[in-house]
TORVO-430247 format. One record per residue (C-alpha): residue in three letters; x, y, z. Coordinates in steps of 0.2 Angstrom, whole numbers, plus 5000, padded with zeros to 4 digits. Example, Ala and Ser with C-alpha at 12.3 -4.5 7.8 and 13.67 -1.06 7.14 Angstrom:
Ala506249785039Ser506849955036
//
This chain:
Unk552355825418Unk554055725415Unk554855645433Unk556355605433Unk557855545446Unk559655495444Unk560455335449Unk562055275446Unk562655405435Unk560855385423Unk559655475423Unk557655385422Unk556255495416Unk554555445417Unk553255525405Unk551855555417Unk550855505436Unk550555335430Unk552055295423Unk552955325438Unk551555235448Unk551555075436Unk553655055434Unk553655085454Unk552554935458Unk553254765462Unk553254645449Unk551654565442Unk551154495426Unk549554585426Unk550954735424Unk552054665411Unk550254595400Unk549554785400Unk551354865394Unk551654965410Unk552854865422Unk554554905422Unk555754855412Unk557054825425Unk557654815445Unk558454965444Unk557255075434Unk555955005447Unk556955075460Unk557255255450Unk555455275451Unk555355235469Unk556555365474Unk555755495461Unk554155415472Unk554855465488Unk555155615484Unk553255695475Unk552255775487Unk550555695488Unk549555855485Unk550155815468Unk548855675467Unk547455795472Unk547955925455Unk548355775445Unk546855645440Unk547655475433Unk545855465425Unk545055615419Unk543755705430Unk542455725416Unk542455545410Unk542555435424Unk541355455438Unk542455355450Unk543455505448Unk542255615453Unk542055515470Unk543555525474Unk543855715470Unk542355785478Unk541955675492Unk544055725498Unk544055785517Unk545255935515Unk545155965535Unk545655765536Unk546955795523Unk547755945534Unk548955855545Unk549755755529Unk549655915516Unk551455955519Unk551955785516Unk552855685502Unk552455515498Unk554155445509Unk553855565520Unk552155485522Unk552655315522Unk553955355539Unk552555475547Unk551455305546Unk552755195552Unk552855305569Unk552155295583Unk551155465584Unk550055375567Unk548955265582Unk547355195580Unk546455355582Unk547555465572Unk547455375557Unk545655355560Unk545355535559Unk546455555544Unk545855415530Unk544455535524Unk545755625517Unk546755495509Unk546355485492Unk546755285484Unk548155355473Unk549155415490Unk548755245494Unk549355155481Unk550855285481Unk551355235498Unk551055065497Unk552255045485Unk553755105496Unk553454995508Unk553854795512Unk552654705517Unk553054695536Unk552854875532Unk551054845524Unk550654735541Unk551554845555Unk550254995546Unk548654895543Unk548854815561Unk548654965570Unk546855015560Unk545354975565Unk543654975556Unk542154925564Unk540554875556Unk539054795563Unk537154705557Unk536754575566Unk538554565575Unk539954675577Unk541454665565Unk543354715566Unk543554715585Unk545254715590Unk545754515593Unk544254465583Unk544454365567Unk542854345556Unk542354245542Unk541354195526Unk540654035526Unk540353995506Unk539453835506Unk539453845487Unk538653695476Unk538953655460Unk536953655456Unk536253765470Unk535653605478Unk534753645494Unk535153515506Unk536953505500Unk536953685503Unk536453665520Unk537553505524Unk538953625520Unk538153775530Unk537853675546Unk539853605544Unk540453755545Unk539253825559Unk540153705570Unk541853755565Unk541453915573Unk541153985552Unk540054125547Unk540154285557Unk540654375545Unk539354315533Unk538454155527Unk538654195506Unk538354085493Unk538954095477Unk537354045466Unk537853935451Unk536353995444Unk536054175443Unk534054235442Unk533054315453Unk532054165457Unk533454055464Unk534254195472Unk532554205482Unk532654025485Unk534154015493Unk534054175503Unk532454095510Unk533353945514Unk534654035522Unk533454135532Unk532653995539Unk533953905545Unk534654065554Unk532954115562Unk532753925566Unk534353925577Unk534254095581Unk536054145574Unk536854325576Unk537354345559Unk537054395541Unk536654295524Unk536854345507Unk536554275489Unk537954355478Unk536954385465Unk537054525453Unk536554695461Unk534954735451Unk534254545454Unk534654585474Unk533454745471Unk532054655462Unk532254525476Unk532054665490Unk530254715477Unk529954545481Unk529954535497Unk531554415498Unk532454385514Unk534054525508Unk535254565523Unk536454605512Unk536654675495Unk538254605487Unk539054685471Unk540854645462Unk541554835460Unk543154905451Unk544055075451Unk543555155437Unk541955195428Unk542155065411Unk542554925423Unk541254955433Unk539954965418Unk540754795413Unk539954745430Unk538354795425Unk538454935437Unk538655115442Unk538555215457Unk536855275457Unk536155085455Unk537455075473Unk536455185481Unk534755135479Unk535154975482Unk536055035497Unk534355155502Unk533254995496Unk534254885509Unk534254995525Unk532455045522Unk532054835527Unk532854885544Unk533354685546Unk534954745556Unk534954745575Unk536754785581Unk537154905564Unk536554955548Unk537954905537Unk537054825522Unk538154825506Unk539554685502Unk540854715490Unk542154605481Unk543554675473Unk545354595465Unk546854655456Unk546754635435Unk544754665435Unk544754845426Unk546454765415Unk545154625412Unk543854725406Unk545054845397Unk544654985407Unk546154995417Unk546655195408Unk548355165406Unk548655105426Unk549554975436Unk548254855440Unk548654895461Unk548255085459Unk546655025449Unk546154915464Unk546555035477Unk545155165468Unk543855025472Unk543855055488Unk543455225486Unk541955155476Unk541655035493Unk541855175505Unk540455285499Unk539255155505Unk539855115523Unk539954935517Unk539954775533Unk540954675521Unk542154695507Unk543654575500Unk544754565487Unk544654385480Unk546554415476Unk547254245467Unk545554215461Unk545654315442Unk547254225439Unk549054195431Unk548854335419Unk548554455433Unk549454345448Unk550654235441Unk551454135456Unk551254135475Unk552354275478Unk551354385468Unk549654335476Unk550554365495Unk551154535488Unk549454575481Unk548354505497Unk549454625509Unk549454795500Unk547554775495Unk547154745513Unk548454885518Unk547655015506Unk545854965512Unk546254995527Unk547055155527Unk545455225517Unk544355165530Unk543555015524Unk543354865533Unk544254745525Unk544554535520Unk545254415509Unk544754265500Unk546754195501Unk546654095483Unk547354035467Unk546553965452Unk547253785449Unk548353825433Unk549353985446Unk551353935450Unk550553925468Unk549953795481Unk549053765499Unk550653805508Unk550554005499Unk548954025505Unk549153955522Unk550654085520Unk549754235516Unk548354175530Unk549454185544Unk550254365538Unk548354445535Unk547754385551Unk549454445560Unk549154605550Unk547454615558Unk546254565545Unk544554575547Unk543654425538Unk544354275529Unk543454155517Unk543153965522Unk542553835510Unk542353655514Unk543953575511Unk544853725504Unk544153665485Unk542553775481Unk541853645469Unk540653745461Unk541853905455Unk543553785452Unk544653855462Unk545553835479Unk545353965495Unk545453925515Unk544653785522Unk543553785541Unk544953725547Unk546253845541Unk545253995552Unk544753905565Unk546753835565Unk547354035562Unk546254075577Unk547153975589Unk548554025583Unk548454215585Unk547354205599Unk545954265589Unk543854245591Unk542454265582Unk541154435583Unk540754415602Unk538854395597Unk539154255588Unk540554175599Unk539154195615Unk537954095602Unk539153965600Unk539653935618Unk537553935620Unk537653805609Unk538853695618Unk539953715602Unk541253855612Unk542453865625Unk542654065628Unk543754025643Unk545053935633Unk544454005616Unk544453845608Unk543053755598Unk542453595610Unk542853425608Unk541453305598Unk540853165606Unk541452975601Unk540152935585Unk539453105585Unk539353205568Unk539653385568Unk538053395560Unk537053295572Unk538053395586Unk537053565580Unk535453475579Unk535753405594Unk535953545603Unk534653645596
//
């Protein structure tokens, strides 16, 4: 189907669903490398009235990829709530976009209606919007996980702590973990990036890990972001698994790209909740996800590289995940090119998350050869958390030395917190004020001693 709208006297036709989609998207250089951005300001704002204007039952009898080649298609199809659906059914995409903007879509309302959002409607929307609009929407959602602490409370900020090393060593490793324990780091969860990736040294770590949580008794939840199929031979092993991380993408090539599909999730996902290692909730699966990986891969189908992403988290929400981020400056220029791209990007993936349910962070980065600095990120940090995201990523020093790239530092959360008046999963938060490391009163890390370390400070009070 042709869609066309008039402006100015012309008249723009575009050719099919994803057309109008990709020319409708704000600009990206992912866009413009694949061939589907468009060509102009103006012709971008023709697609967005022609946008406006489609109802979004339209994206339930058209599939961007076809339903008997992609599997993520499949998801999405069959697992669609209609009942959920009902409320919006009568709804164009503009329409949409004002009805989410009110006040009758509250917390609980749009709770009750994500089952029946497909990603596309998403996407759709998400598009229409600017980003105050992205923040007024995804503020008012919440989604709340749990393992070994509650996530995505209202007034609660969490975070990774990634004490990456360049070669897995374990002391340095644990330097790192221990610095950001007393920043207040980790609630969210404690994941390392192995430089490395086998079975053996994901075990190693994980064991690690697992001894230094049971040692100080910490309410929260490790993992080894190793590759989906090793985290399954480590569970046969009898590793230390809380979590089982996997990389996912928003179409069924991408995801083989990965090494993956969806019935490897699942058993992982039944492997992992069968170890029953969770106390407050059984929330076991992490995902990443960013905007380019399925153009990357080429296995994008022909779509904006936004409305690819937004299908991932369809691919997250099958699993009830306790953790999933888009890594979104971290693929690159090509994808991303500058600082307003990756703030852009960081919003309407957190936005889309959302609205499908999924409880969702950001690792607020950029590679070192990005048009993009510090100040972006400190940027994008502030409008996520005022947007009310659920986790960020913290490395030490904002330089993760062992991938190259640059993210959020300790201090960045712990300075975003105070700014927004934000705390950490009350579990954790009563662990740090048992520690001596908290002050709940004033929500405010303690001071350090004169000639005390921050590591000796843990020790110490352990």
């Amino acid at each position: 189907m042709v869609y066309r709208c008039t402006l100015g006297g012309e008249t723009y036709s575009f050719d099919d669903l994803k057309t109008l989609l990709a020319v409708a998207s704000s600009e990206r250089s992912g866009d413009q490398l694949a061939g589907v951005a468009a060509q102009s300001d103006v012709q971008r704002i023709a697609a967005r009235y022609a946008l406006a204007d489609l109802p979004l039952q339209t994206f339930l009898d058209v599939a961007l990829v076809p339903y008997e080649e992609d599997e993520v298609t499949r998801l999405i199809m069959d697992t669609h709530d209609k009942v959920a659906f009902a409320p919006l059914a009568h709804m164009t995409v503009g329409q949409f976009r004002d009805w989410l903007l009110s006040h009758e879509a509250d917390t609980a309302t749009l709770a009750a209606v994500a089952p029946g959002i497909t990603p596309e409607m998403a996407a759709a929307v998400s598009k229409l919007m600017r980003n105050q609009d992205l923040m007024s929407v995804a503020r008012k959602i919440r989604v709340i996980t749990g393992f070994r602490n509650t996530i995505g409370l209202e007034g609660c900020l969490s975070s990774r702590l990634q004490p990456n090393h360049p070669t897995d060593d374990l002391k340095g490793i644990a330097a790192s973990t221990l610095d950001g324990l007393l920043y207040g780091m980790g609630d969210a969860v404690i994941g390392i990036n192995p430089a490395t990736d086998s079975v053996a040294n994901g075990m190693a770590l994980l064991d690690m890990l697992d001894h230094a949580r049971q040692r100080y008794d910490i309410p929260t939840q490790t993992c080894v972001l190793t590759h989906v199929t090793n985290t399954l031979e480590i569970m046969n092993k009898d590793g230390a698994v809380d979590l089982v991380f996997q990389s996912i993408a928003g179409t069924q090539k991408a995801n083989e790209g990965f090494g993956i599909n969806l019935s490897i999730l699942a058993e992982a996902q039944d492997a992992a909740v069968g170890l029953k290692r969770g106390t407050v909730g059984q929330n076991v699966m992490y995902f990443e996800t960013g905007q380019g990986a399925a153009l990357s891969a080429n296995a994008h189908h022909g779509m904006d590289q936004q409305t690819a992403e937004a299908r991932a988290y369809a691919v997250a929400r099958a699993y009830n995940p306790l953790l999933v981020n888009t890594v979104v400056g971290f693929i690159g220029p090509e994808y991303l090119y500058d600082g307003k791209q990756i703030i852009r990007a960081g919003l309407e993936d957190h936005f889309c998350a959302k609205l499908l349910g999924v409880p969702m962070g950001c690792d607020a980065c950029y590679t070192n050869h990005a048009e993009a600095d510090q100040d972006d990120m400190d940027n994008l940090m502030v409008l996520l958390g005022t947007a009310g995201i659920t986790f960020l990523i913290g490395v030490p020093g904002a330089d993760d030395v062992m991938l190259n790239y640059q993210s959020l530092s300790f201090h960045d959360i712990l300075t975003l917190r105070n700014l927004l008046g934000l705390k950490p999963a009350p579990e954790f938060a009563a662990w740090l004020e048992k520690m001596e490391l908290y002050d709940s009163q004033h929500n405010r890390m303690r001071e350090i001693a004169p000639g005390q370390t921050r590591l000796g400070q843990l020790v110490g009070a352990a």
